[in-house]
MARVOMAR-947216 format. One line per 8 residues: number of its first residue (from 1); for each residue x, y, z of N, C-alpha, C, O. Coordinates in steps of 0.2 Angstrom, whole numbers, plus 5000, padded with zeros to 4 digits. Each point is the difference from the previous one (the first is absolute). Example, Ala and Ser with C-alpha at 12.3 -4.5 7.8 and 13.67 -1.06 7.14 Angstrom:
2
1 = 5066/4972/5039/4996/5006/5000/5004/5006/5000/5005/4999/5003; 4993/5006/4993/5004/5006/5001/4996/5005/5003/5003/5006/5001
***
This chain:
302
1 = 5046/4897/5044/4993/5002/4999/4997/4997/4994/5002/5001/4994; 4992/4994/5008/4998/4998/4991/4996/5006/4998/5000/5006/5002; 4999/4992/4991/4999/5005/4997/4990/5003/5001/4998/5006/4999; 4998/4986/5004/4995/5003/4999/4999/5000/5010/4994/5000/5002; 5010/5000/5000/4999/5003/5006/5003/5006/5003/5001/5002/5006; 5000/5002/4985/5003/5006/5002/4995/5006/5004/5003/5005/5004; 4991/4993/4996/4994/5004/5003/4995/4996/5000/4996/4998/4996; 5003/5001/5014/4994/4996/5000/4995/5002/5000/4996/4995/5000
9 = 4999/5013/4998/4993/5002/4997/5003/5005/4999/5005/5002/5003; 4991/5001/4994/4998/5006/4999/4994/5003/5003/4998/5005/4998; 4999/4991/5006/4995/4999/5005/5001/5003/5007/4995/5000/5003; 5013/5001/5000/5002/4998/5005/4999/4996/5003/4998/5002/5006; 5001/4990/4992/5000/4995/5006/5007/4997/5003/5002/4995/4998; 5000/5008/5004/5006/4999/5004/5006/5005/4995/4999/5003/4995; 5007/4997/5011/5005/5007/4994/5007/4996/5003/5000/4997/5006; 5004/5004/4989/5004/4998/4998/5005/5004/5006/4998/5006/5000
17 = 5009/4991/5004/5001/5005/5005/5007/5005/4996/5002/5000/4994; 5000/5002/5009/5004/5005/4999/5007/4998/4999/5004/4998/5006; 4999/5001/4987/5008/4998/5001/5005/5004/5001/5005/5001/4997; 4994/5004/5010/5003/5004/4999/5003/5006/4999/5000/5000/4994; 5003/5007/5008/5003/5006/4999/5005/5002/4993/5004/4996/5000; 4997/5007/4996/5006/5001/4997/5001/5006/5002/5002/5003/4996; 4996/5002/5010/5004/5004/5001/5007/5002/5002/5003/5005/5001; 4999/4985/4997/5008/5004/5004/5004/4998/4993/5006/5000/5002
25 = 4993/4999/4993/5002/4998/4994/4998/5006/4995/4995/5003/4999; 5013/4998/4999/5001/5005/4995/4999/4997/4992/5000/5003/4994; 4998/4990/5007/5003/4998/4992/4997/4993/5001/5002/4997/5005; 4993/5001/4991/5001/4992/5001/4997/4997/4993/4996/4995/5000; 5007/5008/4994/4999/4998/4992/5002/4995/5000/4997/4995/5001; 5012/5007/4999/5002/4995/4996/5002/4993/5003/5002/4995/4997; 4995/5004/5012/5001/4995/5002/4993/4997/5001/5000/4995/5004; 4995/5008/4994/4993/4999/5001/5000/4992/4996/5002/5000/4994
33 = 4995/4992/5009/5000/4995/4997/4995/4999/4996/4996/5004/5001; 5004/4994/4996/4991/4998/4995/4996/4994/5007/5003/4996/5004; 4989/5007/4996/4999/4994/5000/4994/4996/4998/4997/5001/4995; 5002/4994/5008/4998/4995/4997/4992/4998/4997/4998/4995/4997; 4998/5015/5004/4996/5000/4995/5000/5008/4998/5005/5004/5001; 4989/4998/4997/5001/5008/4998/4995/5003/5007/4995/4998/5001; 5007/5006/5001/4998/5007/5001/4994/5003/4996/5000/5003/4994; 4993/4995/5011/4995/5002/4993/4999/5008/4999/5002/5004/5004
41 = 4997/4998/4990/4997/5007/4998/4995/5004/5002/4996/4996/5003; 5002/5012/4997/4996/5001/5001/4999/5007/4994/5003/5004/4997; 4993/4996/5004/4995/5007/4996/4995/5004/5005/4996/4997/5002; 5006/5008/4999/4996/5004/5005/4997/5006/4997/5003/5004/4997; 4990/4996/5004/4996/5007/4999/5004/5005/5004/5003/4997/5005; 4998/5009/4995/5002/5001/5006/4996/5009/5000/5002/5004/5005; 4994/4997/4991/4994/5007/5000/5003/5005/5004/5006/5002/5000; 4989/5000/5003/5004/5007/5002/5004/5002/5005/4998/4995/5004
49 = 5006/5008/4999/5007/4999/5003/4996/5002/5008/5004/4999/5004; 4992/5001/4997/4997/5000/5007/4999/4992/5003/4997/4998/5005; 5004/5000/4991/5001/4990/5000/5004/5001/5005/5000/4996/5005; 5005/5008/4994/5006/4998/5003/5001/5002/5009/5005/5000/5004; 4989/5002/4997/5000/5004/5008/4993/4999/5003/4999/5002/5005; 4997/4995/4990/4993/5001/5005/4997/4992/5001/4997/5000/4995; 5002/4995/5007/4999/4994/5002/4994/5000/4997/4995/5004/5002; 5005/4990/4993/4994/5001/4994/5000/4991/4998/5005/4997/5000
57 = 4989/5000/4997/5000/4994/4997/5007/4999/4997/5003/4995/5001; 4998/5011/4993/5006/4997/4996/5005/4998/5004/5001/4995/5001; 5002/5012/5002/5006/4999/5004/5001/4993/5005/5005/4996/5002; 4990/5003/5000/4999/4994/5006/5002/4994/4995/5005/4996/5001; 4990/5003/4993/5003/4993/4997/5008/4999/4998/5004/4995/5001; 4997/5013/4996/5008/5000/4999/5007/4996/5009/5005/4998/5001; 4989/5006/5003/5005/4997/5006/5000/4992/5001/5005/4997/5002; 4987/4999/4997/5000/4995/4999/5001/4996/4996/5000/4995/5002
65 = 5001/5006/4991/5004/4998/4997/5009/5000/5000/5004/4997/4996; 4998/5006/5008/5010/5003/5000/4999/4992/5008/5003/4995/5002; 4991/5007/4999/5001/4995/5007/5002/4992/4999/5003/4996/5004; 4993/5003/4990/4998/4994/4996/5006/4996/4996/5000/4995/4998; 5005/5010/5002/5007/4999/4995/5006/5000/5005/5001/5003/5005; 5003/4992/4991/5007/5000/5005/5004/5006/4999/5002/5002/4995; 5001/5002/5010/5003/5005/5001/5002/5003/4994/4995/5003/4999; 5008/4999/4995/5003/5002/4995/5007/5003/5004/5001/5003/5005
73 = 5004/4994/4989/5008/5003/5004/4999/5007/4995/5003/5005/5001; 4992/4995/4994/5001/5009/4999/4994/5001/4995/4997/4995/4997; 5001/5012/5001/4994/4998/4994/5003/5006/4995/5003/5005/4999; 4994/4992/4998/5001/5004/4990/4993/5003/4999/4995/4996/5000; 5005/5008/4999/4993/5004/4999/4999/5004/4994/5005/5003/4998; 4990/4996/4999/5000/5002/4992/4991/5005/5001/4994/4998/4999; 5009/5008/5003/4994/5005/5000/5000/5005/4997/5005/5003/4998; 4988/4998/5000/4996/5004/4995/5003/5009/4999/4998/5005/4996
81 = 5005/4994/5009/5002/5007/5000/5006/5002/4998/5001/5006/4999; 5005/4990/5001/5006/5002/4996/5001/4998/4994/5003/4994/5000; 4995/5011/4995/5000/4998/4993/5006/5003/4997/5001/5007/5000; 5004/4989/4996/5005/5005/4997/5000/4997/4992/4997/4996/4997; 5008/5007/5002/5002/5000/4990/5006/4994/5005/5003/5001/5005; 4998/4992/4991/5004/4996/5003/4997/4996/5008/4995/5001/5003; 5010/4994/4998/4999/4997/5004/5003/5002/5006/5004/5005/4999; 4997/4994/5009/5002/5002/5004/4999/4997/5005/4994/4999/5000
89 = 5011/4998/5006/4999/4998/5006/5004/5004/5006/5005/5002/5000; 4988/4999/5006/5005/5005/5006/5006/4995/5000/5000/4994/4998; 5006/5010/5006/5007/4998/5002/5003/5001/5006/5005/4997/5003; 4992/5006/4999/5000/5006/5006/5000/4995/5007/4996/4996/5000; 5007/5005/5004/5003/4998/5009/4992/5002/5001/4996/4995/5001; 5002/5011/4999/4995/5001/5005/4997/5004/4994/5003/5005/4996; 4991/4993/5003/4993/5004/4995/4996/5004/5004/4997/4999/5006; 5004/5007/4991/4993/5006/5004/4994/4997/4997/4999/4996/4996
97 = 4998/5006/5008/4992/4999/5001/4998/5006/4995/5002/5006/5002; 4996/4994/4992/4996/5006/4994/4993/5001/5003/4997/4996/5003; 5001/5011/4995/4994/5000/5004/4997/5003/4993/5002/5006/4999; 4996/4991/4997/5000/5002/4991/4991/5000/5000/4997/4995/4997; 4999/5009/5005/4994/5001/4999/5000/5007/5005/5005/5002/5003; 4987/5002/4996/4999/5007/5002/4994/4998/5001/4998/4994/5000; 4999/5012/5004/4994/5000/5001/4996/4997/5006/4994/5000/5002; 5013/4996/5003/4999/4996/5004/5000/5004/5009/5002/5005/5000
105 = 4996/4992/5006/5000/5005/5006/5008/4997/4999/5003/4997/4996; 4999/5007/5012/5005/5001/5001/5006/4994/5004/5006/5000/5001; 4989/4994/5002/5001/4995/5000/5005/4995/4998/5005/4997/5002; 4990/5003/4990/5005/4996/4993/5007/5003/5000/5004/4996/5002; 4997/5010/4996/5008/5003/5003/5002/4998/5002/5004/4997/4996; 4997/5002/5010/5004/4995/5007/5001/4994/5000/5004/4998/5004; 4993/4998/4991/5001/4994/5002/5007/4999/4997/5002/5004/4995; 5002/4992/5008/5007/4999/4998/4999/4992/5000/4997/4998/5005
113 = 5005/4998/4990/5000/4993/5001/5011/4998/5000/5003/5001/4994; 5000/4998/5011/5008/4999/4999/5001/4992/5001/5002/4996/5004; 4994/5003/4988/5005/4993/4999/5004/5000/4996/4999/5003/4995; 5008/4993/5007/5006/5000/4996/4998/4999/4993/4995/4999/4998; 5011/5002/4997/4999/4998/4993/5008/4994/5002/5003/4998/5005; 4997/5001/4988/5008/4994/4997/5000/5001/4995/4997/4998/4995; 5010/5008/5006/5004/5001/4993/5001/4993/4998/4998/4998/4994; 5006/4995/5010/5004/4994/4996/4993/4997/4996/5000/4997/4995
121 = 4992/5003/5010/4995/4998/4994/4997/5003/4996/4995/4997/4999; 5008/5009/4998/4998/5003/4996/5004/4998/4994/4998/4999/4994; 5008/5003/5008/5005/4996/4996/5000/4995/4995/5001/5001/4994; 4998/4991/5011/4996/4995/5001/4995/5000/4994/4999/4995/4997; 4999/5009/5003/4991/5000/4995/5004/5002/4996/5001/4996/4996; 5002/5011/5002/5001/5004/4995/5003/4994/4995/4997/4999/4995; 5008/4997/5008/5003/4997/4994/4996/4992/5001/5005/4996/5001; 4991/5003/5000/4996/4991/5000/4996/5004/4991/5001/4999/4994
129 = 4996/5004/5009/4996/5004/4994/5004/5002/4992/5004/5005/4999; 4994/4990/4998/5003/5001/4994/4996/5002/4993/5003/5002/4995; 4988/4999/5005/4997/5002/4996/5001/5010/4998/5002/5002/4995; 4998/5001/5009/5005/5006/5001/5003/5002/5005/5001/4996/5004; 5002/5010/4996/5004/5003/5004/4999/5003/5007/4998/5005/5001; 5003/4991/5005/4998/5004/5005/5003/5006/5004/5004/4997/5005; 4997/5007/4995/5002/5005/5002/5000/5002/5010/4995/5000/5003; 5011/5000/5000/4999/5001/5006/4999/5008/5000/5001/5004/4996
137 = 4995/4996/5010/4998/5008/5001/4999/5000/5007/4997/4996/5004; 5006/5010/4998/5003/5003/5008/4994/5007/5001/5001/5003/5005; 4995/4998/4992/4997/5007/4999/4992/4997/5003/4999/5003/5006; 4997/4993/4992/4994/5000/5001/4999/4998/5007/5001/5005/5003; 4998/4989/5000/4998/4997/5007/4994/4995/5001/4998/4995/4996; 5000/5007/5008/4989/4998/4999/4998/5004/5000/5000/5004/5005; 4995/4996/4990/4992/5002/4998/4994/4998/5005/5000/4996/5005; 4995/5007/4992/4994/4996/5007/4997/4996/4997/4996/4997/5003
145 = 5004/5000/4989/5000/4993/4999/5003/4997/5001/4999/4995/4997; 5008/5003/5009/5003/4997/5003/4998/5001/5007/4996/4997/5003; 5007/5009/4998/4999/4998/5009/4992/5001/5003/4999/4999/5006; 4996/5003/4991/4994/5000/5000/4997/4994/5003/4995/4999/5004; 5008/4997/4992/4999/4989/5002/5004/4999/5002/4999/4996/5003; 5007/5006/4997/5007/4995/5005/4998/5002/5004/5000/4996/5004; 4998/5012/4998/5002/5000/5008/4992/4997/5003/5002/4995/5004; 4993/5005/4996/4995/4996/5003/5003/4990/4998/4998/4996/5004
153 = 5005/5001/4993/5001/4995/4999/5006/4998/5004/4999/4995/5004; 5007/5008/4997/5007/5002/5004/5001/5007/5004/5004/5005/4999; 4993/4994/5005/4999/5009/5004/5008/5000/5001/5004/5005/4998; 4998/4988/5007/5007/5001/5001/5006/5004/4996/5004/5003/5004; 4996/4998/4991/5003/5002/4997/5006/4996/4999/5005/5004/4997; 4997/4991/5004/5006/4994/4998/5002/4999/4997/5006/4998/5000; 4990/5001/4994/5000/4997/4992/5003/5004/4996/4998/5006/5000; 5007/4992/4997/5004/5005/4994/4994/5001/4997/4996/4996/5002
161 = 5002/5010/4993/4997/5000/4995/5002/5002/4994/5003/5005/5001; 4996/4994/4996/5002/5003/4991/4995/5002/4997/4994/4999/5001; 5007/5005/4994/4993/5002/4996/5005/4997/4990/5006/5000/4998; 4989/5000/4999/5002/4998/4994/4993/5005/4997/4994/5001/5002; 5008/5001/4992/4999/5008/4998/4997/4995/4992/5002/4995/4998; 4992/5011/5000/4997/4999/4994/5001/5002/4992/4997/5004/4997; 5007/4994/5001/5001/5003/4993/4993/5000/4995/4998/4996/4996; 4998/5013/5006/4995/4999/4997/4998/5002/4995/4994/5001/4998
169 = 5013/5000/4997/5001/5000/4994/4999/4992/4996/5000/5000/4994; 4999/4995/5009/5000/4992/4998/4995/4998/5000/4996/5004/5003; 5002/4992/4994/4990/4996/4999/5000/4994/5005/5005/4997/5003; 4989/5001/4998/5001/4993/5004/5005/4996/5000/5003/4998/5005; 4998/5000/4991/5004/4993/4997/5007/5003/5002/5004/4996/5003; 4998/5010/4997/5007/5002/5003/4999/4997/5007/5004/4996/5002; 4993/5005/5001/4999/5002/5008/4999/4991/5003/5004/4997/5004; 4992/5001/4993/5000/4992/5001/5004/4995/5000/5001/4995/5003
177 = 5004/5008/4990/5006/4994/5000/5006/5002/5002/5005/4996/5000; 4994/5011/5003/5005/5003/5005/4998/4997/5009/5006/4998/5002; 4990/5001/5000/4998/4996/5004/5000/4994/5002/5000/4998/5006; 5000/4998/4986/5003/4994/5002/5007/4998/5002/5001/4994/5003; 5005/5011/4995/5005/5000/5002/5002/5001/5007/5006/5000/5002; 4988/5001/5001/5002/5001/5007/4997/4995/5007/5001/5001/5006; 4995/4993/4989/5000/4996/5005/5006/4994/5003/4998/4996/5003; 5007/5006/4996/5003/4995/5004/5002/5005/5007/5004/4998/5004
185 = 4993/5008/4996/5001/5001/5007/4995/4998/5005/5001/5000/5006; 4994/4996/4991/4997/4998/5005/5004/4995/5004/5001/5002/5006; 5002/4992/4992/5003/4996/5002/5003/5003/5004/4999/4997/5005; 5005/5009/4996/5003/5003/5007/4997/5005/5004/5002/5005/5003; 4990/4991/4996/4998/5001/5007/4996/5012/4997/4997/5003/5005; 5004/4999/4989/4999/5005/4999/4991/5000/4997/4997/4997/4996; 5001/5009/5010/4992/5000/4999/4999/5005/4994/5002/5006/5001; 4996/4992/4993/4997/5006/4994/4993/5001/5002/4996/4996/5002
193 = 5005/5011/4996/4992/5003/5001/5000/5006/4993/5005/5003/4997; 4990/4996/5001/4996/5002/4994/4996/5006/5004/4997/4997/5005; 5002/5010/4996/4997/5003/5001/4996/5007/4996/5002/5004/4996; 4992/4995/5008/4996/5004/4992/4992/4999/5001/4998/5000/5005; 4998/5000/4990/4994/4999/4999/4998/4996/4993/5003/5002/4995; 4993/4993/5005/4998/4998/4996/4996/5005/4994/5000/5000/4994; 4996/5003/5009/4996/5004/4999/5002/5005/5002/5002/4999/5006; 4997/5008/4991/5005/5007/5001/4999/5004/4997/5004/5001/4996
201 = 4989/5004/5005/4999/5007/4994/4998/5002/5005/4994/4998/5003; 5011/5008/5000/5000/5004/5005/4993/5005/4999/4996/5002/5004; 5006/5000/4989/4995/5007/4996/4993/4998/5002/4995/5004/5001; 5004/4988/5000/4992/5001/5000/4997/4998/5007/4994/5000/5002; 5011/4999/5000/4999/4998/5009/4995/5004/5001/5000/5006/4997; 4995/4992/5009/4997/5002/5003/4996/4998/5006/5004/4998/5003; 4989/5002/5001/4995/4996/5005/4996/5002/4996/4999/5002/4995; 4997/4995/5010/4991/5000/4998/4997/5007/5005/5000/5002/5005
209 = 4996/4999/4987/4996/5008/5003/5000/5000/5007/5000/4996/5004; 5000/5009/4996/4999/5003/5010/5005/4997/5006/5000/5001/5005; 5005/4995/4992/5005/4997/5003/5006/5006/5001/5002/5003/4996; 5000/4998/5012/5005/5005/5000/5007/4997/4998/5000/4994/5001; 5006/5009/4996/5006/4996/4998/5001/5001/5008/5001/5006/5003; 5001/4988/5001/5006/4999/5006/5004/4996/4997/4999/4998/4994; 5005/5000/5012/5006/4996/4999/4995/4990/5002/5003/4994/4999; 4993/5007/5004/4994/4993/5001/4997/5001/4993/5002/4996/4995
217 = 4995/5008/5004/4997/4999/4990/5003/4999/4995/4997/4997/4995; 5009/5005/5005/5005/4995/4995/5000/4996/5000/4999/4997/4995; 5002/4999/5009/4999/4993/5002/4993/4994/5000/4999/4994/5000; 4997/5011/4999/4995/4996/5001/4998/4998/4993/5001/5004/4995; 4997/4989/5004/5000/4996/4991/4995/5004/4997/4997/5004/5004; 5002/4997/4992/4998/5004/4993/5005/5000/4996/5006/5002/5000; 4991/4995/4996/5001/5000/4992/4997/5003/4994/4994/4999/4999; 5010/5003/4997/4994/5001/4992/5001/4995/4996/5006/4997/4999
225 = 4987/5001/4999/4998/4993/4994/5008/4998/4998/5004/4995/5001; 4998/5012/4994/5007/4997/4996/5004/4997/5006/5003/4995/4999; 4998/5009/5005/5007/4998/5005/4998/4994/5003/5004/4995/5001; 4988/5003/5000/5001/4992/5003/4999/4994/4994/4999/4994/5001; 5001/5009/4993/5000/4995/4994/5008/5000/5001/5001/4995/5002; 5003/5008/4997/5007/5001/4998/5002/4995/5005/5002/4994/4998; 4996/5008/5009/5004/4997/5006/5000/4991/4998/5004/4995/5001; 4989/5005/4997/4999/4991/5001/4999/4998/4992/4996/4996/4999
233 = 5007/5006/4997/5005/5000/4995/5008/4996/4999/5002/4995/4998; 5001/5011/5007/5007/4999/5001/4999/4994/5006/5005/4997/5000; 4991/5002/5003/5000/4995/5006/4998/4993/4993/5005/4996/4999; 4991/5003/4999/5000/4993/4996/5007/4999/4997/5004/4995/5001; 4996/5011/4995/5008/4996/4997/5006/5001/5002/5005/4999/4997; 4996/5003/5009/5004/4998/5006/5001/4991/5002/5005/4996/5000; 4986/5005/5001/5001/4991/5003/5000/4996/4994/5001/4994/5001; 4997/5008/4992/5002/4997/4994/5007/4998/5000/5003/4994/4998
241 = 4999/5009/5003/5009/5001/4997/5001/5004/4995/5005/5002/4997; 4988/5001/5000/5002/5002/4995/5005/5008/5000/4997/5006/4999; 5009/4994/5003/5005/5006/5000/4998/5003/4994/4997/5005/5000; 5003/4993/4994/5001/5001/4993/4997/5006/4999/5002/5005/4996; 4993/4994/5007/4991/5005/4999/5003/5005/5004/5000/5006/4998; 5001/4994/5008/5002/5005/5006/5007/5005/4997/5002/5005/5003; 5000/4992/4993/5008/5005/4997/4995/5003/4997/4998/5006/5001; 5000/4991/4994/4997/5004/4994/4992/5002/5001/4996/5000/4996
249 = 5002/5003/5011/4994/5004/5004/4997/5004/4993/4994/5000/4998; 5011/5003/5000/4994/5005/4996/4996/4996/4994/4995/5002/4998; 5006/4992/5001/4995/4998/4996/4993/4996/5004/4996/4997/4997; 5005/5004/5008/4995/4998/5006/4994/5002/5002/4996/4997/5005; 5002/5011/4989/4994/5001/4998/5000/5007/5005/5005/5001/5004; 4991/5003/4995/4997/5008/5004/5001/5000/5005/5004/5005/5002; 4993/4991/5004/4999/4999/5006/5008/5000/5002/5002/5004/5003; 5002/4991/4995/5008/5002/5003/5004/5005/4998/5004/5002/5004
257 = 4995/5002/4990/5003/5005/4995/4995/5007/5007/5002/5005/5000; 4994/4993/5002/4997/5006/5003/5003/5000/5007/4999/5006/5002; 5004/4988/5002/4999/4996/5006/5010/5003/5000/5002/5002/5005; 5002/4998/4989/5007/4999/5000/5000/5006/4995/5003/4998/4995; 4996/5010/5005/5000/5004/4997/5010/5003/4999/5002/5002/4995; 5002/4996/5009/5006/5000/5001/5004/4992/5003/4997/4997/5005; 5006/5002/4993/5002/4991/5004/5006/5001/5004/5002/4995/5002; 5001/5010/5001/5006/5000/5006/4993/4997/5004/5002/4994/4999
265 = 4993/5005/5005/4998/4996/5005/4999/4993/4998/4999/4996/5005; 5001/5003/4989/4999/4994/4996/5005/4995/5001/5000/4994/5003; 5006/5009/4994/5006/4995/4996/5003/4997/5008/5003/4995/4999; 4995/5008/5009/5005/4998/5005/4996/4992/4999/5004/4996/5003; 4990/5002/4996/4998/4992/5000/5002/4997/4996/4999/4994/5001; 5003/5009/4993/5003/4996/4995/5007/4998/5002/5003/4997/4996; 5000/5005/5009/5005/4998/5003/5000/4996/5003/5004/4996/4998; 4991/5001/5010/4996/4996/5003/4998/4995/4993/5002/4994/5001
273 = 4997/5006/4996/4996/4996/4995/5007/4997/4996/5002/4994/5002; 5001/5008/4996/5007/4998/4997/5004/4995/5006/5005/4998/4998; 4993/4999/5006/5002/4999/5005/5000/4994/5003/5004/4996/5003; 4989/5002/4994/4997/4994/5002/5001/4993/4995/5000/5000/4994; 5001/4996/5012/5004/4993/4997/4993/4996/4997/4994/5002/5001; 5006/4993/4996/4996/4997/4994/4995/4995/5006/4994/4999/4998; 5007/4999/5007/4997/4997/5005/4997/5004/5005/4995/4998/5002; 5007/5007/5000/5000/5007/5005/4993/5002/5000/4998/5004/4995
281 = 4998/4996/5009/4993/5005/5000/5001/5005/5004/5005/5002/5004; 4988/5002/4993/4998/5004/5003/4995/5004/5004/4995/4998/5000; 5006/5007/5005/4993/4999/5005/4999/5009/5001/5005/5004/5001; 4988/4997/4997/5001/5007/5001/4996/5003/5007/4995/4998/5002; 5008/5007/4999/4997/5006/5007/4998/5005/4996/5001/5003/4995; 4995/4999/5011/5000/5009/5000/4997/5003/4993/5000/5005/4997; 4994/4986/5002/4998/5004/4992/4994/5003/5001/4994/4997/5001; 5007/5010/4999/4996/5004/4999/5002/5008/4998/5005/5002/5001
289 = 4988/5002/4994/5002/5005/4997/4996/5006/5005/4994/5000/5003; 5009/5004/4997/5000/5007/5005/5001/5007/4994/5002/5000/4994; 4996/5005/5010/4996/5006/4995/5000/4998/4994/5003/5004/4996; 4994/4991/5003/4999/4999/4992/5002/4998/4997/4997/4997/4996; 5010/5005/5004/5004/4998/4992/5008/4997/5004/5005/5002/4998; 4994/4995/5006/5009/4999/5004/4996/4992/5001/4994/5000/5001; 5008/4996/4999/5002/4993/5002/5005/4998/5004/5006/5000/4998; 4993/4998/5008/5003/4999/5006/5002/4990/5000/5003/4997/5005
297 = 4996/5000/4989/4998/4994/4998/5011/4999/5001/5004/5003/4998; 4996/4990/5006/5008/5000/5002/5002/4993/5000/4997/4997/5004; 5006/5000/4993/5000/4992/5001/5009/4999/5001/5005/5004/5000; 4995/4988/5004/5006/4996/5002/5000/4996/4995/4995/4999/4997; 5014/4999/5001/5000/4995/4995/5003/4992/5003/5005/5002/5004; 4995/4995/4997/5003/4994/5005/4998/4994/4997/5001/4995/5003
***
């Protein structure tokens, strides 16, 4: 696989075909080969957990974009939702499906996504990773900032997945140079997903007067002033390179400090952003801001 025809658009003009099942493999870490470019990166908005069952703009690019990449033999998922004191990666044969939000119909419930995990790639990660400690963990599973977008992108459920956990006791700079330690899984073929929102103050979410809240009105673009300064903020110095500015956000003026009121949806792109090789672009989707203060804005690194 060259490296820049790891994904022929992000447009879907034409899709890359299917290398295949790993349903019948218990284990394929440690004989997993490198190859001969990276497995490019992804950062996904992934908003509110009805993403995950109702066929919608976002969901759809998420399908056409998984369509656009070569198979992945497994993905590594870093979402916004499992925050602990310390590092951690699942371990577990088989991850439950977490259904970690309220308020939702009865639907959301149900959904079960049964993709395998790999204890030996967890392993595998725990000790590549030399900046800190990674701790195997048998207790969590997937969250719906995993299977929210895995399973619209891999319905099949085939793909090992793993989740890699937020120590949200650390400041950016923890999280980014933790990140870089994990790119040589690209080489074996392993899909990282960054999940989260660029933009994220739940408290001030809203629509526009007279708008009933549905599960269609969430989705529909609306933004406030600050959230679409923020959004296409973090979009310039994205395509800048400049990471530097993006670790260190809070100096990036009111509009981001208003837009990132807490950073667990933040730091999973600085993981995606850690990630990216000195030649590698970027292409983003899905940029847009919804009840106002969430940014649905999601980019490929390749």
């Amino acid at each position: 696989m060259k490296r820049r025809g790891a994904v022929k658009s992000i447009l879907g003009i034409g899709a890359i075909g299917s290398l295949g099942t790993l349903s019948g493999l218990s284990s394929f870490a440690s004989a997993l080969p490198e190859q001969d470019g990276l497995i490019p990166v992804l950062f996904v908005g992934h908003g509110n957990p009805y993403n995950a069952i109702q066929k919608n703009e976002f969901n759809q690019k998420w399908k056409e974009v998984a369509n656009n990449l070569p198979k992945p033999k497994a993905i590594l998922c870093i979402s916004a939702h499992w925050l602990t004191k310390g590092t951690y990666i699942t371990a577990m044969e088989r991850p439950k499906t977490i259904h970690d939000f309220s308020g939702f119909s009865e639907d959301l419930f149900n959904v079960e996504y049964p993709a395998p995990g790999d204890p030996d790639l967890a392993r595998e990660t725990s000790q590549l990773v030399k900046y800190a400690e990674v701790k195997l963990d048998e207790n969590w599973g997937l969250d719906h900032g995993a299977w929210s977008v895995i399973m619209q992108m891999y319905p099949e459920a085939d793909i090992p997945v793993l989740q890699f956990s937020i120590d949200y006791h650390k400041p950016g700079q923890y999280h980014y140079s933790l990140g870089k330690e994990l790119s040589s899984l690209r080489k074996k073929g392993v899909l990282i997903i960054g999940s989260g929102n660029m933009v994220h103050n739940l408290r001030k979410a809203g629509l526009p007067p007279g708008t009933e809240m549905t599960t269609e009105s969430m989705n529909r673009e609306y933004g406030f002033d600050w959230a679409i300064e923020s959004n296409e903020i973090f979009k310039s110095k994205i395509l800048a390179g400049d990471h530097k500015s993006l670790i260190e956000y809070r100096k990036l003026g009111n509009a981001v400090n208003r837009s990132v009121p807490t950073p667990d949806h933040y730091f999973p792109m600085l993981y995606s952003l850690s990630l990216q090789g000195e030649k590698e672009k970027t292409t983003f989707f899905n940029d847009k801001c919804v009840t106002g203060s969430i940014s649905m804005t999601s980019f490929l690194i390749a």
